[in-house]
SEVEXMI-792064 format. One line per field, with one value per residue (C-alpha): residue number from 1; x, y, z. Coordinates in steps of 0.05 Angstrom, whole numbers, plus 5000, padded with zeros to 4 digits. Example, Ala and Ser with C-alpha at 12.3 -4.5 7.8 and 13.67 -1.06 7.14 Angstrom:
% residues 2
resi c(1,2);
x c(5246,5273);
y c(4910,4979);
z c(5156,5143);
This chain:
% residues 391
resi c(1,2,3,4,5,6,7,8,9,10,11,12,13,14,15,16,17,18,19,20,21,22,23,24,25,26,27,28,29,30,31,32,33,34,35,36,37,38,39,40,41,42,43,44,45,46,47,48,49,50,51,52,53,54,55,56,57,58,59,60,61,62,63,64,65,66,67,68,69,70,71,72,73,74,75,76,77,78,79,80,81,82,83,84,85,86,87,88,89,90,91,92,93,94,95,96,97,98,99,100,101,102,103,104,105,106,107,108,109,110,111,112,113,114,115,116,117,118,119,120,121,122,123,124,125,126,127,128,129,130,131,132,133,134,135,136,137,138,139,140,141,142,143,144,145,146,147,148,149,150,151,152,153,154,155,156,157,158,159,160,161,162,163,164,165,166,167,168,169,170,171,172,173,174,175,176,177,178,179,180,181,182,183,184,185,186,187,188,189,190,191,192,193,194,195,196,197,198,199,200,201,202,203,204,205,206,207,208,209,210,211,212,213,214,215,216,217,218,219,220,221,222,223,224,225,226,227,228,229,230,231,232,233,234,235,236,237,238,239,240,241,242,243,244,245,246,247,248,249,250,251,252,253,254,255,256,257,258,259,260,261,262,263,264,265,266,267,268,269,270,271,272,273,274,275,276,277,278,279,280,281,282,283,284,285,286,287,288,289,290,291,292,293,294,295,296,297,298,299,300,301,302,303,304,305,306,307,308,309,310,311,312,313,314,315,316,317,318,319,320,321,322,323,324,325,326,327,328,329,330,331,332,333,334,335,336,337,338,339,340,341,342,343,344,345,346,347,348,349,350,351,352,353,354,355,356,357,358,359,360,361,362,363,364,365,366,367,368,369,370,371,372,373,374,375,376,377,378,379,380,381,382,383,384,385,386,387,388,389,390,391);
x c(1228,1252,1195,1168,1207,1169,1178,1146,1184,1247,1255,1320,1355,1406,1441,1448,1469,1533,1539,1594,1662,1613,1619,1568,1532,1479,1408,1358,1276,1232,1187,1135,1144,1085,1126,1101,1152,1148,1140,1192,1207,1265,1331,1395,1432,1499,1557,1576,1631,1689,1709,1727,1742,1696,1652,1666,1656,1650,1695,1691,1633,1590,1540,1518,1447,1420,1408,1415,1348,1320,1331,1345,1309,1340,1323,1358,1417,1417,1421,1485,1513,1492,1524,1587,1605,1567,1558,1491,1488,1510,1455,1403,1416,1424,1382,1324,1334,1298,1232,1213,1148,1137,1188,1173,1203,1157,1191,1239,1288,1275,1341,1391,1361,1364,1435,1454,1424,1445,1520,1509,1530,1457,1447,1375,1343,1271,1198,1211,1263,1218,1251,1207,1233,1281,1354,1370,1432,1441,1421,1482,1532,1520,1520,1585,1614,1595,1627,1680,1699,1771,1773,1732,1695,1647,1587,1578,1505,1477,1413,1374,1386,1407,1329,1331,1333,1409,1402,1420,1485,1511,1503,1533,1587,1608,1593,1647,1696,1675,1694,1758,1778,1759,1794,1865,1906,1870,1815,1743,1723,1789,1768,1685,1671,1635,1649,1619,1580,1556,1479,1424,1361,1308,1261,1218,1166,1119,1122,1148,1112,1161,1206,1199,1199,1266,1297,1315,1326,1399,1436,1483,1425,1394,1419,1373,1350,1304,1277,1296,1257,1295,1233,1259,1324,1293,1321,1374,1447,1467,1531,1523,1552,1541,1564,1549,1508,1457,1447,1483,1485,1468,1516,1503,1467,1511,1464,1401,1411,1452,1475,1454,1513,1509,1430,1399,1346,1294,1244,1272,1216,1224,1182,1205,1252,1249,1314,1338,1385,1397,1349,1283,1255,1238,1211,1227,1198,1252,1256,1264,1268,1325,1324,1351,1408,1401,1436,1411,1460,1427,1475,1471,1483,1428,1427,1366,1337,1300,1236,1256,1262,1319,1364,1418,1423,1513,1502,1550,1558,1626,1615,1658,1648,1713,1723,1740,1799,1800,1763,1779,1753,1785,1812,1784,1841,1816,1838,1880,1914,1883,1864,1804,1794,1736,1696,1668,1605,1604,1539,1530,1457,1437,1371,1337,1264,1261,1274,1329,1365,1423,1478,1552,1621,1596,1558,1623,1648,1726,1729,1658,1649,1608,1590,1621,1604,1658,1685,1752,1772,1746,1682,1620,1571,1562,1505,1501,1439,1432,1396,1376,1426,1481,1517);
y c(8136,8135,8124,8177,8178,8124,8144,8074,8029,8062,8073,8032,8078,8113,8042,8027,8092,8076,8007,8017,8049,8117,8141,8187,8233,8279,8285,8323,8310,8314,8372,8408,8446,8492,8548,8559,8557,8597,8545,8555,8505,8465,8485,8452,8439,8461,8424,8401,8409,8381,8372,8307,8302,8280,8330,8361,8335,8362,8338,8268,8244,8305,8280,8321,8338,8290,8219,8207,8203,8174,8092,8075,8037,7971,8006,8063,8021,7975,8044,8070,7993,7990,8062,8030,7975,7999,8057,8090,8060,7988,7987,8012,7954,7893,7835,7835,7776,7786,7756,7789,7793,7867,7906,7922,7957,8010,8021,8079,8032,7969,7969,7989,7932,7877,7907,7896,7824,7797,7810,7781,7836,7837,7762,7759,7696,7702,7721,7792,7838,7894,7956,8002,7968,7990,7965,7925,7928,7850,7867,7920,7878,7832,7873,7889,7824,7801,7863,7870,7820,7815,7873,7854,7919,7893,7924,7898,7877,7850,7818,7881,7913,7867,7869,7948,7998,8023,8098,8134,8166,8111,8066,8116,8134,8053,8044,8104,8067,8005,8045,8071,7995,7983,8032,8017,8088,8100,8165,8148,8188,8156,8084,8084,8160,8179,8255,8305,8361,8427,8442,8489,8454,8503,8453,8395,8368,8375,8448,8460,8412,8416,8376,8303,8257,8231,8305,8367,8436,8466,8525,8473,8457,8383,8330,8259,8237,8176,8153,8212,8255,8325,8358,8387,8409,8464,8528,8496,8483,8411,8369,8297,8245,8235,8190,8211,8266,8210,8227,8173,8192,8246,8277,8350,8406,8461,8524,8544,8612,8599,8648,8631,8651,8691,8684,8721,8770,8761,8812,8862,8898,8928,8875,8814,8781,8727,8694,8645,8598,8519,8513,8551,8614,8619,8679,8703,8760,8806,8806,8891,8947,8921,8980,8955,9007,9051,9014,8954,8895,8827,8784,8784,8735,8721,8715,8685,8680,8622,8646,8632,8716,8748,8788,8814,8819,8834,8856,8840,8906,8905,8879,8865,8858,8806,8762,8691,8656,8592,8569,8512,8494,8540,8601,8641,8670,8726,8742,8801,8751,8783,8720,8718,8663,8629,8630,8561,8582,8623,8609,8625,8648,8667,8691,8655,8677,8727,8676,8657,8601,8564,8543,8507,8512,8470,8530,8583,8591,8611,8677,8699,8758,8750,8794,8777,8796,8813,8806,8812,8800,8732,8710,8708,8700,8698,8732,8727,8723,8661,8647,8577,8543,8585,8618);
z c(2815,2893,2936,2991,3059,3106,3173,3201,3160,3175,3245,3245,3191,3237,3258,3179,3169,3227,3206,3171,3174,3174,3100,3088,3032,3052,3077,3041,3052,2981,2998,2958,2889,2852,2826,2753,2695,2637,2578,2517,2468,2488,2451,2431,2499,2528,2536,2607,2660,2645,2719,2725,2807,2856,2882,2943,3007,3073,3131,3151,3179,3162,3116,3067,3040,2986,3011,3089,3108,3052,3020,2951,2907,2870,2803,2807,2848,2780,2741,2775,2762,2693,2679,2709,2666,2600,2554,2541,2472,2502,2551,2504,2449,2495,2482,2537,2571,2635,2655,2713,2721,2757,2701,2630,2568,2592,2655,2648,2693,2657,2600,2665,2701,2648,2631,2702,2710,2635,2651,2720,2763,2795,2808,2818,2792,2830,2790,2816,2806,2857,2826,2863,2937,2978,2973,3037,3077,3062,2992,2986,3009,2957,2901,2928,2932,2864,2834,2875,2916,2915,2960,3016,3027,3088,3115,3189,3185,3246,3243,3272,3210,3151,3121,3133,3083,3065,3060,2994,3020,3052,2989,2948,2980,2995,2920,2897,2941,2901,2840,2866,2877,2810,2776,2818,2808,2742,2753,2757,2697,2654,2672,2674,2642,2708,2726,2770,2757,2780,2757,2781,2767,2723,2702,2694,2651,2717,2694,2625,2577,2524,2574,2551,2616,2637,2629,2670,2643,2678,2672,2643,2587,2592,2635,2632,2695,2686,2744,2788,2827,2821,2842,2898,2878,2837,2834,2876,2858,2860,2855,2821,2781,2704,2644,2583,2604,2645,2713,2753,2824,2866,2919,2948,2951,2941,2948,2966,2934,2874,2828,2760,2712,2638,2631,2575,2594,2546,2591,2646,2686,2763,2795,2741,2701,2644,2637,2582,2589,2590,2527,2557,2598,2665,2693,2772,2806,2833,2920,2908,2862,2817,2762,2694,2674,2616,2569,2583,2580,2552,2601,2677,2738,2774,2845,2883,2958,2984,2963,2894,2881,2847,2901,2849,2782,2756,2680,2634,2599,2568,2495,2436,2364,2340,2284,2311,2287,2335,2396,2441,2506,2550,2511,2441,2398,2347,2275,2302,2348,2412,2455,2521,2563,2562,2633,2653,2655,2588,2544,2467,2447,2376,2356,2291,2273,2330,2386,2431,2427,2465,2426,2426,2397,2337,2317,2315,2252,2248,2205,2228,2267,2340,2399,2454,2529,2569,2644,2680,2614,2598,2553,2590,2532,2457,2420,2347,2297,2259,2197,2178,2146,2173,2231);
């Protein structure tokens, strides 16, 4: 897990940071978190974006909010380069060959480091692999040259700050250059099945206990995230990385006050509301006198401040009962031949046993009939009741 900022050990930083041909990602400080979470059991998860372009960055040299004042740890830098070269299910049955004395099977970095080191694109042969130090600006450029060294990406280290901590952005972003080398004019996600995502973090096990460790509840569902600290990124929207659903890299954050899309309001009340969605509840108090309407619509987008209080809530009030006859990723096409788009953030809940639950396409049936919520046209949200067994 990434280490607290040192001020003292890192009063060189800024020179790393314009060491090199000034790539840059972000700047962030971990701060403090003690919000309470409603606990819910956990729930089957989402799917994912499919957006498989890089994030978006900010004009050149503007760095952008996760990593520029803080280092990176040689774990999670052996992470992003196991993720690289191997799937999930590779990295979690290779052999353990490593013998470093200060990493274990019980270290949640352990199986990205050994994956790293036994294919020899870490080549570390000491007693100690230090996962929990900082990655060194000499360090870096050695990575890079023993994965990619045909291009001659070069950091120009000086020997003021070759021992000094690189910082988080600036390895990252040299690193996705490193990938785009790689790759030659094939797409990142085509030739390593890394893609970028959009997430607002809910949750944690910190504060949700049904969270096992090495998870984060989204408005996406769950997203793994072993050894990171997304502490405090909550009830913030973030941009990052993923393969296979593993949190690879971080890049941005890309609100303060997100709006939280097609939530299901499990309890509406003038001074609160409990939301569902991403596989638990959360409940927020309300900044104002935000009167539910009449008919009260089970789907809404959220909008919060930076005191973590809901601003605005936009029901989703149009509903409609229609029996499905195909669903694909983008678009729903019903038995009477009347087709919707499907809205990228549109969620499917179904209640079982009295509770809420977050499902996926796998659980639409073609020739059932579902509620669906309705806006501009295009699915926000399914709601159906499911009995065990069946949809």
């Amino acid at each position: 897990m990434p280490v607290p900022f040192k001020k003292n050990a890192y009063k060189a930083f800024l020179l790393v940071n314009l060491s090199f041909f000034i790539l840059t990602i972000s700047g962030c400080m971990y701060g403090e978190y003690t919000e309470p979470t409603t606990e819910t059991e956990i729930t089957k998860p989402g799917e994912t974006s499919e957006n498989t372009s890089p994030p978006e960055k900010k004009q050149k040299y503007t760095p952008l909010n996760i990593g520029e004042n803080l280092p990176i740890t040689r774990g999670l830098a052996a992470k992003m380069i196991a993720l690289t070269f191997g799937t999930v299910s590779e990295i979690d049955n290779t052999e353990r060959t490593i013998q470093f004395s200060d990493t274990s099977p019980e270290n949640k970095l352990d199986k990205y480091i050994n994956y790293a080191c036994s294919k020899k694109y870490i080549n570390e042969t000491g007693e100690k692999f230090t996962p929990d130090e900082y990655l060194t600006v000499s360090q870096a450029q050695n990575i890079i040259d023993q994965i990619d060294g045909a291009h001659k990406i070069k950091i120009n280290i000086t020997d003021e700050i070759k021992d000094k901590p690189i910082s988080y952005n600036l390895w990252t972003e040299i690193y996705m250059e490193v990938l785009k080398n790689l790759a030659g004019n094939t797409p990142i996600k085509e030739k390593f099945g890394i893609s970028a995502e959009k997430s607002v973090i809910l949750a944690l096990p910190k504060n949700n206990k049904y969270i096992k460790e090495g998870f984060a509840i989204t408005d996406k569902g769950l997203l793994k995230c072993a050894g990171f600290d997304l502490t405090p990124y909550i009830d913030k929207e973030i941009s990052f990385w993923t393969k296979e659903n593993e949190l690879f890299a971080l890049a941005d954050i890309t609100s303060e006050t997100p709006t939280i899309k097609n939530v299901f309001l499990t309890e509406n009340k003038n001074d609160m509301c409990v939301i569902f969605t991403g596989g638990a509840e959360k409940t927020y108090k309300k900044s104002e006198n935000l009167e539910a309407p009449e008919n009260e619509s089970k789907i809404a987008d959220i909008t919060l401040n930076a005191d973590k209080e809901i601003i605005s809530i936009d029901y989703i009030s149009e509903e409609k009962e229609k029996q499905i006859k195909n669903i694909t990723n983008t678009t729903l096409t019903c038995v009477d031949n009347e087709t919707f788009d499907l809205s990228p953030d549109f969620k499917i809940y179904y209640t079982q046993e009295d509770k809420i639950m977050l499902g996926s396409k796998d659980d639409i049936i073609e020739g059932k009939t579902y509620n669906l919520c309705l806006k501009d046209n295009k699915v926000q949200a399914f709601i159906f009741q499911k009995f065990k067994g069946t949809s």
